[in-house]
Each structure stands twice: as C-alpha cells, then as structure tokens.
N, C-alpha and C positions, 0 to 999 in steps of 0.2 A: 434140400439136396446136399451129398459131400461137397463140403470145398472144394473146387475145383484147382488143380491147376495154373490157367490161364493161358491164352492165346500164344505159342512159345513159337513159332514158326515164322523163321524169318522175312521179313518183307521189303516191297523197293517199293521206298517212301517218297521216292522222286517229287511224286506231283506234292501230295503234301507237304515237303517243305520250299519246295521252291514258293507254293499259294501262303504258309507261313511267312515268308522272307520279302513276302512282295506288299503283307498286310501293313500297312502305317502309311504306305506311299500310292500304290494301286495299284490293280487287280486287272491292267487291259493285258494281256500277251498269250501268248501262241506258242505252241510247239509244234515244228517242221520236223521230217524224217527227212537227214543228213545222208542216208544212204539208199535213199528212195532215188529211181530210174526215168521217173515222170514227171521231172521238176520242183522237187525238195517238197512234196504234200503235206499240208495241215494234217497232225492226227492230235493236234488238240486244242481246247478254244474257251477261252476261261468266259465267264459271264461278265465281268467288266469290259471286255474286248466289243460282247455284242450289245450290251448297253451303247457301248463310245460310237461304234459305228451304222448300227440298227440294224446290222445283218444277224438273222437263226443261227443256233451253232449248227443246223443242217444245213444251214447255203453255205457254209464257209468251209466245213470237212472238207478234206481231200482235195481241196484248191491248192494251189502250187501258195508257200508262206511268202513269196515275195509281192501276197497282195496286190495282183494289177487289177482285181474289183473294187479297190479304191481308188485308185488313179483317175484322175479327171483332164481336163487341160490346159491348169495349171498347175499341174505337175512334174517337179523338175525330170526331163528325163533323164539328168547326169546320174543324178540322187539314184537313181532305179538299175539303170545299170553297172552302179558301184554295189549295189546290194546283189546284185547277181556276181558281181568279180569275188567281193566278198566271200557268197555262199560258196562258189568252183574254190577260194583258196582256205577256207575254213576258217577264218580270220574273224577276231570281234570289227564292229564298224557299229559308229555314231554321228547322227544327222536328223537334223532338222527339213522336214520335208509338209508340204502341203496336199493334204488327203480328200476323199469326199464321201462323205456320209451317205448311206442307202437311200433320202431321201432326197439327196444333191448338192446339202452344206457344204460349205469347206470347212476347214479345219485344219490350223498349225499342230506335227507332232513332232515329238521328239524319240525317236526314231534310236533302239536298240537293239544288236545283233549280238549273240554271243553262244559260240558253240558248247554244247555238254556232250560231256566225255564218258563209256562207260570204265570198267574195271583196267578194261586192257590198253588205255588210254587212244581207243577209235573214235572219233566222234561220231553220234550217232541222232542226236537230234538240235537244231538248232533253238535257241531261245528269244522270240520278236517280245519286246515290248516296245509299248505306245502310249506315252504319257500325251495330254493335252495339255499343250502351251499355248493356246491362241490368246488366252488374257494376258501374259507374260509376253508374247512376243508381238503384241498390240502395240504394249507402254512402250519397248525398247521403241521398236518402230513409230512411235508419235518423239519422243527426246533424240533420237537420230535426227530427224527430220529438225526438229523445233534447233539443236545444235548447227545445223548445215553439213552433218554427212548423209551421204548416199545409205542409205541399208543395203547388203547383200544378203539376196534372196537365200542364194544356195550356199554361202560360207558363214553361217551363223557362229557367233563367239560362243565356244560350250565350256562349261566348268567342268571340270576333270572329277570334282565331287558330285554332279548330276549323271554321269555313268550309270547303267545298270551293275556292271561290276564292282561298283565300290558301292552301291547302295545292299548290294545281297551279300559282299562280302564283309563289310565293316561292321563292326560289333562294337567298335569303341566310341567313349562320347567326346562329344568337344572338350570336355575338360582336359581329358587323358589325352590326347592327342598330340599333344606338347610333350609328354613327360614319357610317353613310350613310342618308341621308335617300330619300324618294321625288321630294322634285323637281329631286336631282341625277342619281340613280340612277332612273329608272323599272322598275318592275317589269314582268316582259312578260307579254302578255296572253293568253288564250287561246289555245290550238290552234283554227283554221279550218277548217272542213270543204270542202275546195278540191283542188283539183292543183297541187302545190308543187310552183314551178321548182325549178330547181338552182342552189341559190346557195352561190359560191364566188369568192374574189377574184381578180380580175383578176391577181394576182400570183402566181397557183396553174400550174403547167405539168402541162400535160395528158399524160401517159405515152404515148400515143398520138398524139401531136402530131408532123409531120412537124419539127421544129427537135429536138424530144428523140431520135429517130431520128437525126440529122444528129451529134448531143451524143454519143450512144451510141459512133458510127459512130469521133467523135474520140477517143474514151475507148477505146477500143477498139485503136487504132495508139497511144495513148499509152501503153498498158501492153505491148504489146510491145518499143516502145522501152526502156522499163524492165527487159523481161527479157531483153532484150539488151546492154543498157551497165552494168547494175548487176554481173554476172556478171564480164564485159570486167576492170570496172576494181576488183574485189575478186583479184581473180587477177592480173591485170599491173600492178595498182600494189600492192609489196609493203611491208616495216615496213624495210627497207633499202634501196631505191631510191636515195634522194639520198644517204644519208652514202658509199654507194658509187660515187657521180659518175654514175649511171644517171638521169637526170633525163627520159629522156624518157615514160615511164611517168606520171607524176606531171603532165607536162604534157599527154598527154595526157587528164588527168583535167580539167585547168583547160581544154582547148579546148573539152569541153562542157558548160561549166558552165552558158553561158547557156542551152542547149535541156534542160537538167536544173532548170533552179530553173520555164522554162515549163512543161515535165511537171507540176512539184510547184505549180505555180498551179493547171493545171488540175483537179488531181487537189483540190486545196482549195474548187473552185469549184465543185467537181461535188459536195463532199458538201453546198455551200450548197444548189444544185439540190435533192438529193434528198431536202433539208427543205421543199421546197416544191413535190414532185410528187406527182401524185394516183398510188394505187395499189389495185390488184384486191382488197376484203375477199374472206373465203372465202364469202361468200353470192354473191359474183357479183358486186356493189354497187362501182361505183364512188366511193370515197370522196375525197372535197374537203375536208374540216374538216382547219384547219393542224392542231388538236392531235394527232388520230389519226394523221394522217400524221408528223408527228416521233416521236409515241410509237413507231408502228410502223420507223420507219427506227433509232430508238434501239436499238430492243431486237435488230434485224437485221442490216444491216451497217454500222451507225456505226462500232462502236470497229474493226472491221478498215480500213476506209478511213483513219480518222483515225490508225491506227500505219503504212497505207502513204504516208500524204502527209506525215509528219515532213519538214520542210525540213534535211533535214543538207547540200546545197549552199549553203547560204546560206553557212556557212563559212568557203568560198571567198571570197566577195564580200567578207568581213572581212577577211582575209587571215591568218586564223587557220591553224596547222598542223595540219594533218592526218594524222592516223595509219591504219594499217592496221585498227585495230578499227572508228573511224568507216565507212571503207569496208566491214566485215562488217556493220556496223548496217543499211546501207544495203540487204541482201539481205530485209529485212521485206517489203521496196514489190513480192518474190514474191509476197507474198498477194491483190496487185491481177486475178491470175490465177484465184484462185478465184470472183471476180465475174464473169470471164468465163464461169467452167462453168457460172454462173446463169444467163447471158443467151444461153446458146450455142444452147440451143431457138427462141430469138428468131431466132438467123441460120440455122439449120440446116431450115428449109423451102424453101432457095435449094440445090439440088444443085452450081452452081458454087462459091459460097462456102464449101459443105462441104470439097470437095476445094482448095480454098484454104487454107482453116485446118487441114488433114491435112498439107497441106506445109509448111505454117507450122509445126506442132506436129513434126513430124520436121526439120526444119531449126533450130529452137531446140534442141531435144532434141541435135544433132548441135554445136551453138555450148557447150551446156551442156558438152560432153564434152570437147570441146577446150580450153575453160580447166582445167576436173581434168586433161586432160593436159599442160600445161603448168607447172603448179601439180608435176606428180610431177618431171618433166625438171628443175626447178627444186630440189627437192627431193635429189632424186639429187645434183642438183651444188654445194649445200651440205652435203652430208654428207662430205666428205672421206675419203670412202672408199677407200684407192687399188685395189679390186678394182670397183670399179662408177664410179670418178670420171669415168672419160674413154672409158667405151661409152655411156653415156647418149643419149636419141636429141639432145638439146639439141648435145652435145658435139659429137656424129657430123653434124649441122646445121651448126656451126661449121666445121669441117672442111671439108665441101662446099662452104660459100662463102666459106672461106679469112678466116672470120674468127673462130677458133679461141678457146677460152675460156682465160682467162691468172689461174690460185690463182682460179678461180670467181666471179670478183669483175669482171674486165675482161676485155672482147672480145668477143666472142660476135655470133650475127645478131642484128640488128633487129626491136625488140616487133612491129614489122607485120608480118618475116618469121617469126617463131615462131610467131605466132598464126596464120597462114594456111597453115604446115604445119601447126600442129595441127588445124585446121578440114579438112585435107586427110587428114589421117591416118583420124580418126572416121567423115569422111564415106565414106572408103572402106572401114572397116572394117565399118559399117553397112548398105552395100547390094552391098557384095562380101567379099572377103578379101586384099584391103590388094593394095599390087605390090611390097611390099619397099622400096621406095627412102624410106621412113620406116618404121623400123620398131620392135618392143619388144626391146630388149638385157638391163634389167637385171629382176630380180623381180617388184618393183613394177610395171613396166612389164607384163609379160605378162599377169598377173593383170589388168590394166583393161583390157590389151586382149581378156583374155578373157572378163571383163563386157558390152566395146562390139559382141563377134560374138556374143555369148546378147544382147542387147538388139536387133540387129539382125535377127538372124534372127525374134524377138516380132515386130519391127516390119513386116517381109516378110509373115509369116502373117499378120497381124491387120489391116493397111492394104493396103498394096501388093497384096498377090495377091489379097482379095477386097472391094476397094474398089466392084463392080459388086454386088456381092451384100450387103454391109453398108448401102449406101444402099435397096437395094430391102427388106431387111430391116426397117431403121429407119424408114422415111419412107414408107414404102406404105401408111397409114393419113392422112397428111401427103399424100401425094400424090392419095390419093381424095378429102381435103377441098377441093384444091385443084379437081380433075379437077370437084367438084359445084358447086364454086363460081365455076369460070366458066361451068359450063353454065347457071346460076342468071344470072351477071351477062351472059349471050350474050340467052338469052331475056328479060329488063327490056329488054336493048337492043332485038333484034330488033322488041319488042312494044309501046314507046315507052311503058313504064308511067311515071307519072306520080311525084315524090318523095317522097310518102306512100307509096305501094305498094311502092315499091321501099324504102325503110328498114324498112318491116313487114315485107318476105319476107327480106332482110338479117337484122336480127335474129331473125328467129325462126329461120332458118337454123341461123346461131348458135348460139345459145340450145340447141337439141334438140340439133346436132351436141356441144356441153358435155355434156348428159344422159348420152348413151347414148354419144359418141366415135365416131359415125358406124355403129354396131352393129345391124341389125336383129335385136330378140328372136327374133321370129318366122321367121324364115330359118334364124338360129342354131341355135332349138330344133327346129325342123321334121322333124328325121331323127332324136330322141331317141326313147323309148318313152312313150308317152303315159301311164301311170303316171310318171314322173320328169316328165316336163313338167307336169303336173301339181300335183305337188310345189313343183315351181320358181315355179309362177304363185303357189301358194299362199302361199310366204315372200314375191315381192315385192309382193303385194299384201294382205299379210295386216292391216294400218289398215286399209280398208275391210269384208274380211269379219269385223272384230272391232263392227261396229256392232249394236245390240243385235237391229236388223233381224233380222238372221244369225242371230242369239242360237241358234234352233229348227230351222234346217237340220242339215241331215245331211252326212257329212263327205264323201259322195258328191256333194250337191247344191253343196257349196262349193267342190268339185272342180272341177265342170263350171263355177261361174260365173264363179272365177280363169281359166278358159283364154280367157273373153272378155268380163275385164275388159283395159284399154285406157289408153295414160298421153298426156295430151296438156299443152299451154301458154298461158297465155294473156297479152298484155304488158298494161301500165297503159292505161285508152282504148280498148282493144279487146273486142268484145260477142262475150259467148261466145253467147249465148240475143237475137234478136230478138222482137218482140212479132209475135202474126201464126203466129210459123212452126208448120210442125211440129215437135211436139218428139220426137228422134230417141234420146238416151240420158237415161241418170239420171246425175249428175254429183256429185263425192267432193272437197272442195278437202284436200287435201294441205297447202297453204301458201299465203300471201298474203291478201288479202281482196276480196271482189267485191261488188257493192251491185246492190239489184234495183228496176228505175224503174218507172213507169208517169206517161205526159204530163208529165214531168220531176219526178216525185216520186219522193221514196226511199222504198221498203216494206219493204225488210230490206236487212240487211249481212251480210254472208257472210263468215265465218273458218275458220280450219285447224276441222275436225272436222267442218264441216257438209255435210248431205248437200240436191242439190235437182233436185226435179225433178216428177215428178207419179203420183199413182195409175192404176192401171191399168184402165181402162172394160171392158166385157165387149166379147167381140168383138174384131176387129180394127179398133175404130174408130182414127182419127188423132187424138192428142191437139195441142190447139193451145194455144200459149203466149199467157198471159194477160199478159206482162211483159217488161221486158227485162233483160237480166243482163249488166253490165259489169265489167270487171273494173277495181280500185282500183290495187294494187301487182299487179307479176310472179306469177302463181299458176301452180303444180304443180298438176294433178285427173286424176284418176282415174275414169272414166266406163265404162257398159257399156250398150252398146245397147238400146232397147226390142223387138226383133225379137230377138236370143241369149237376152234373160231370158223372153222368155215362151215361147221353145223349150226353157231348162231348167225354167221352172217347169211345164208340160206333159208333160217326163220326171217331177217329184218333184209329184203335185196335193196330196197332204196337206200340201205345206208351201208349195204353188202359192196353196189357200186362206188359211193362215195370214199369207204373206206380204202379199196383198190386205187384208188385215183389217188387218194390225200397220203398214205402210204411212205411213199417217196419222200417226200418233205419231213415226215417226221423220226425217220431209220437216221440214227448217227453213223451207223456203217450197214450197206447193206453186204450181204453176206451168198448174196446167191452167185452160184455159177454163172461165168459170162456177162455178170452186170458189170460196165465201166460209165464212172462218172467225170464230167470235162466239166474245167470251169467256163463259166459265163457271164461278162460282165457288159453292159449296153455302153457302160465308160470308157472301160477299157478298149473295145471296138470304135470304138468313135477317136479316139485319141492314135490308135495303132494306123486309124483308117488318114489320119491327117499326117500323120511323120512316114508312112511305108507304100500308100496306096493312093492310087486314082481316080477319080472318078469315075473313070470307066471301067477299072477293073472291078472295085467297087459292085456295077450292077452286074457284071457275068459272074463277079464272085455270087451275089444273091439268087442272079438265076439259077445259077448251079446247084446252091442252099436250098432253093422251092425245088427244082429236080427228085434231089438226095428226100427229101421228108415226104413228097410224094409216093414216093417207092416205097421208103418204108412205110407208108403210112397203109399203103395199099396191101403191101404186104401181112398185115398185124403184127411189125416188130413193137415186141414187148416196151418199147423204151424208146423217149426220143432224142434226138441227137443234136447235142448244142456245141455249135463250133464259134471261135475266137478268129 
C-alpha cells in the first residue's frame, strides 16, 4: 500500500497521560464529573482502583466519586464531609482516611483530590487518587505508641512531596532540585481535559509535505549518480596511473570533483533533514517531538547514511594525493542504495516509474559489469603472461584502433574508448549473445563472460519477459486502492461535499484500507465451510467473547455470535452514538477512548475493555439513546447488531434469559432511554443508619423499601430500584 500519511487528527489525550503520569507510583484513581447534577458521578475507574478495593468497574460507574461504598464505621466522618466542602468549593484536598474493601477489610489511604480544568479554565472533572498506606501508617503507629505519643487518627503528619500534585507535576530529580528553583524553572501544570492541537515546531518537516517529496525525488538521482561514478572511477583510476604517464584517468577523477563534494553536501544535508522529519510510529501516530524523531532516525538509518556521506572528495580540493584504496573507500556511498529499497514502495504505485527504475536497475547492473570487465582486461595485461599477454580483449581493442599496447604500460585506447566497449560488451551479453567483435580470449575472461549470460538470461526471465505480469502481480492490491480512491475523490467532487466531509471520508478511507489492506473478511470467507468460519470469527474476535457476559454461553452460542460480531472505526470528534437515535448494536472499544455527553456534560469515559450499549426490553420495542457517545482519541470497536443477538439468543433461550439478567452488571454505560442508576452500598447504609437514623425509622423506612419493590415488581418494571 502507498505510504500513508498517518493519523493527523487531533485528540484529548487526557486519559492517557494522566494513566502515563501515575505509572512509577500507581494506578488506583477515578475520575468524577465536576459538573454533574447528581452528586459529582464516576465516569471513570482505572483498573488499579478495582484491584485495591475489589469493586467491577460496573459497580463503581456512576456512583457519586465521594466513594460512600467504601466507608465503613470506621470511618472518619469529618474526613467525608471535608471531601464533600472540598468537591462544592472546587479546591485540591489531602487525607488520610480509613476505607473498606468489597470484601470488609480495612484499609489506611491516602486520600487525593484535585480538580482538572478544561481550555476555558472550568473545571470539569475531578481527580481521586488512592494510594495504600496501611504498611506505612502501621510502623508510624507502632514508634508513636512505642515513643509515648497518642497517634491521631484524623490529623495524619503528610509530606508535601506525597501530594498528587507534585508527584504528576514534577519532572525534576533529586539532584536538580537544589540547583533549579521554581521561578526560573516552572513546573508544568496539569493535564487539561481538552482536544490537544498538534504541537510541533515550525522547524519540523512534515514527511508528507510536497518539498520533502521534491528532497526525496533529489536524493534519489543523487544516489544514482553515486552509483554510477563511484564504480567509474575505483576501476579507471588505478594505484599506477600517473607513475605510468597515464594521467588521464586521474583527471578524470579531478573533473568531477565539484559535482562529487555537491553529492556529498547533499547527502549531509539530508541526514540534517531527517533529524527533523516527522515519521509514521507503529500505532499509526504521526510523531512531531524532535526527541523521538532523532532517537528513532539514530537507531535506523543514521550510522549508514553517515559512512555514505564521508566527504573523501574533499581531498581533492586540498590537493592531497590520492591513492587507489581512497578510491575503494569511496564504494561505501553503495549503501545509499539500500535506502532506496526503503523508499522504493513510495515510488512504486506509479506504473511508469516502475518500469523506469527496472531500466535504471539493469543499466547500472550492466555499467557495474563493465568496469569488472575492464578491471580483468587490465589485469590480464599486467600479468605478463606471454601465453595470455597479447589476446586479451584490451590488447585485441588496441589493435583495432591501431593503438596497440607497448610492455603493458604504453599505448593502448582511450579510458572513454575502453569503457564504452566494455559497456558494449555486457550490455550485449545481457540481452543477447554478444557479435564477436569484442570478445572473451583468455580464462578469466570467459568465465565472467559466463556469469554476464547466466545473469542475463535471470534478468530476461524475471523483468524483461514478464514485466506485464509482475506489475499486475505486485500492485493489484496498489491499484484497487488507487482504482477506490478516485472513485472516492470523483464522487466528493461530483457531490460538492463540503472540507469537513471530505477529510472524514479521506481519512477514514484510509484508516480501514490500513486495517484490513483493502480485504473484505466477509467475501473472503464466504465460500469456506461454516464450521471453519466459524472458527475463524471466533479467534478474531475472541476480546470480546472473553467478557464475563459470555462467561455462561455455550460454545455453540458463541459460535453463532462471532459470525455477526462486526469491526468498525471511529476518529477523535466523531459521534459514534447520537442522543435521540435508535440504538442499532452493542459496541466493544478495542482501543482508544470515547466519552459519553448529555447537554454538554460528561457522564462516563470509555476505555480499551469497556463494553456500551443498553439492555434488552421485551419485545421488539426500539431502544432509544439517552446520550451521546464521542469519540476522544482514534478507536478500534467491535460491535454486534441488536437484531443478529436477539436471532441468536432466540436459537439458545437458557442462556437468551441469562444474558438479560447478567446484562446489567456488565454495560459500563447503559445507554437506553429512561434507565437511572443509584448507588448502593450495605456500608454505607449501616454507618448513615447509625449517625442519622433510628431504630424505628429504620424498620418503616424498610417497610416502605418491601412496598416500593413490590409494586414494581408486580408491575414488570424493567429495572429495580436501590435506595441509600
């Protein structure tokens, strides 16, 4: 496929960096919605958080962040209601506070609040972390006691350096810490809950940028240059040249010195370039940061460029002598050739250009061949051989234009006619069988000429005679991308779509053509045995039917839901789910993250593993979306229709009911019209029931509770109802 691009559409990196900034230290915290109406709601819940405390990230969604399903009774209740003054005045706040695990542990935390801010400086979602101190605040509390003071429960002594804000904000290390101040150095501040442009200096060259195309295009004739004159002038200028009065060789080396030391600028100019070109990460990711992009050029083709751009012409310019090994040196700047076979995908979706650089590559190949055969001729007639001295083809050359070699040393043709028989010889031994009028005489001679008709004849079979069929072979996958992609850029035109539309249908083009290489699964597998398709569906979707949902299906039932489960895409900005619609599938994020609004508020965030979408009502009623569902960064998801699942769960009903049931527990958001979810904690009721309530309110409060679940229950309300 052409080089792509890469993923250029900007995105809110939010979650990712804050889950970067928390890695060294740990991974427990939560994101609250700041401007949420129903008690500051979880819309997000990292997997350290439900490690620490053994709550699902589905029991925990949409619970109010001030956590009262961990509270127990001992629980400071000052500590709780400072985290509620706190959240009403938007303020950071840190404490030490004693929690209790899902399954009734305790547990010392250390207890982090700290609001995030978007563009326009509103805060809009709050930040809990929850480190575990209980082995830390063990020992204090044994050396208290063992000293003779009292520990206080609720005025724990905090280091100013155990902060969450100075562990997400600091960057400096102990060393430095001494020697840079903050109001030379400022420390930076928060991660922003925003859509981060792309920033990158003005001094970055964009890889896809028509001038770097232009750069390529020159790099590209300058490394042929090189493997054409380097070859030339290692073979006709030899370590005997001048002491033997043969100077023109040698001058010919000094006539292009000046387009040899340009080469080797260029070639030094380009690897400055390619410290400061952006390039394709393997996520897709367009990367701009100078660091990565030099690390990444370090480690890949620095040291080869930098041993093909050695300036050994400079030499020259000193007026330094030059020997024949400098000259062999000079054969490294070969290597510039294998950056071509890097970049040669880039030119090879141009069918002309192909067959340009096919002739190119047999005509160098053919220039190659004739300085080794020159190089032998040469060879021959320093040997002093008197059975091979004077058949040689150089000799038999001589001869012919009467200007015969005299003790191997004087006379002979002219470097530009030697070389242009030998160019003549190769090139017709390669695409014929010579005419005799150059020919091989001695050994050596024959022997390369009987390399140059086995390489030729390679070269007949494998270009030349199926030069129609190798192009169609290679680039038929290249050519249908091509073939969709004007029909893509025919209708934008025809349709006069406007340059939003048309960048969205561009990239996503894109984007899916990357996935799958232009492959329909479903075509593909279409003629296979539905047992093996089957199969097949099973491995590439097997992340979503490993969700605990699935847990209870059967290997039939998981059969049937792989063949129509579905992979789709979503870029940063674009709403997979609007508010309103029907909602058509259940949706699997694979990767990236997606955030769920309602009247511009966030009510969850969506990351790799979560699953959303809504339960199923009896009947063929239409479920309607309660929300809307955006997407953050680029997401991969996996979805499967609501019309295929209730055709398989209608083949499997035992597990058609179970899945209705289990449903609930496993939606990170659900999404139907009219569902509301209350937290519920048997802790937090029992602790509320001892500081606010009585005994006797107590029981009419429950008789009331058996009432209310009665009715509904009599009723068939869809859902039941858990009160605090």
């Amino acid at each position: 496929m052409p080089v792509m691009k890469g993923l250029l559409a900007p995105q809110n990196t939010f979650l990712d960096t804050i889950t970067k900034r928390f890695d060294g230290t740990h991974s427990n915290f939560l994101l609250g919605n700041a401007q949420g109406c129903r008690g500051y709601p979880i819309v997000y819940c990292s997997d350290g958080f439900c490690e620490l405390t053994g709550y699902g990230r589905t029991e925990v969604m949409q619970k109010t962040c001030t956590c009262h399903f961990l509270c127990g009774g001992e629980t400071s209740e000052r500590v709780i209601q400072q985290v509620e003054k706190t959240l009403e005045g938007q303020r950071e706040y840190q404490a030490e506070v004693r929690f209790y695990r899902k399954n009734g542990n305790p547990f010392w935390c250390l207890l982090d609040i700290v609001p995030i801010k978007n563009e326009k400086g509103e805060v809009v979602l709050y930040l809990f972390s929850y480190k575990d101190i209980s082995d830390s605040y063990a020992r204090s509390h044994h050396s208290s006691r063992r000293e003779g003071m009292v520990p206080s429960r609720h005025s724990p002594t905090l280091n100013p350096e155990e902060t969450l804000v100075y562990r997400l904000t600091n960057q400096f290390t102990s060393r430095s810490k001494g020697k840079l101040t903050n109001n030379v150095f400022p420390k930076p501040s928060l991660p922003e809950y925003k859509v981060a442009a792309v920033q990158k200096s003005r001094f970055i060259l964009l890889h896809y940028s028509l001038c770097k195309a232009l750069w390529d295009w020159l790099i590209l004739l300058a490394t042929f240059y090189v493997a054409v004159t380097v070859p030339y002038n290692v073979c006709f200028s030899t370590l005997d040249d001048s002491s033997h009065g043969n100077d023109e060789c040698d001058s010919a080396s000094r006539s292009t010195i000046v387009s040899d030391i340009a080469v080797e600028m260029l070639f030094i100019i380009d690897i400055v370039l390619n410290f400061r070109t952006t390039y394709v990460s393997e996520s897709g990711q367009v990367v701009y940061d100078t660091r990565s992009i030099c690390l990444h050029y370090s480690a890949t083709w620095f040291i080869l460029d930098l041993i093909a751009a050695l300036p050994f012409d400079l030499l020259y310019a000193f007026n330094i002598t030059v020997t024949s090994l400098v000259h062999l040196l000079k054969t490294v700047r070969l290597l510039r050739l294998l950056r071509l076979l890097q970049k040669l995908d880039r030119y090879s979706q141009y069918s002309s250009v192909v067959l340009t650089l096919l002739m190119s590559m047999f005509a160098l190949l053919a220039h190659w061949l004739a300085c080794v055969w020159y190089v032998i001729g040469r060879k021959e007639l320093e040997s002093n051989d008197p059975l091979t001295w004077d058949i040689g083809w150089l000799q038999e050359l001589g001869k012919r234009l009467e200007t015969p070699y005299v003790n191997s040393t004087l006379g002979g043709p002219s470097v530009q006619s030697a070389y242009i028989a030998s160019l003549y010889f190769t090139l017709s031994s390669l695409t014929s069988v010579g005419f005799g009028n150059v020919c091989a005489n001695t050994d050596a001679e024959k022997i390369f000429s009987i390399c140059t008709m086995l390489i030729g004849a390679l070269m007949h079979a494998v270009v030349f005679g199926n030069v129609t069929a190798i192009i169609q072979r290679m680039y038929s996958r290249r050519s249908l991308y091509h073939t969709r992609m004007k029909d893509l850029k025919d209708f934008i035109r025809v349709h006069r779509l406007p340059q939003h539309l048309k960048q969205r249908m561009l990239e996503y083009f894109q984007t899916t053509w990357s996935v799958n290489n232009g492959i329909n699964a479903n075509e593909l597998l279409h003629d296979f045995p539905d047992e093996l398709r089957a199969d097949i569906a099973m491995h590439l979707n097997k992340n979503i039917l490993q969700l605990p949902l699935f847990s209870s299906a059967s290997r039939g039932c998981l059969r049937s839901l792989s063949l129509h489960i579905k992979t789709s895409f979503c870029a940063p900005g674009e709403f997979l789910i609007r508010h309103g619609d029907a909602l058509h599938a259940q949706h699997f994020v694979c990767s990236g993250s997606l955030e769920v609004l309602k009247d511009g508020t966030v009510l969850a965030i969506l990351g790799k593993g979560d699953l959303i979408g809504a339960d199923l009502p009896a009947g063929d009623r239409v479920i309607k979306v309660n929300a809307d569902v955006k997407a953050l960064t680029y997401c991969d998801l996996q979805y499967i229709s609501i019309r295929a699942l209730r055709e398989v769960l209608e083949l499997y009903p035992e597990y058609g009911n179970r899945f209705t049931a289990d449903i609930h527990q496993n939606l990170t958001y659900n999404l139907r019209e009219g569902v509301k979810r209350f937290t519920h904690s048997p802790r937090l009721s029992q602790v509320k029931q001892q500081m606010h309530t009585s005994h006797t309110y107590t029981q009419k409060y429950s008789f009331f509770y058996v009432l209310l679940k009665r009715h509904f229950w009599s009723s068939s309300f869809p859902w039941d109802l858990d009160l605090q």
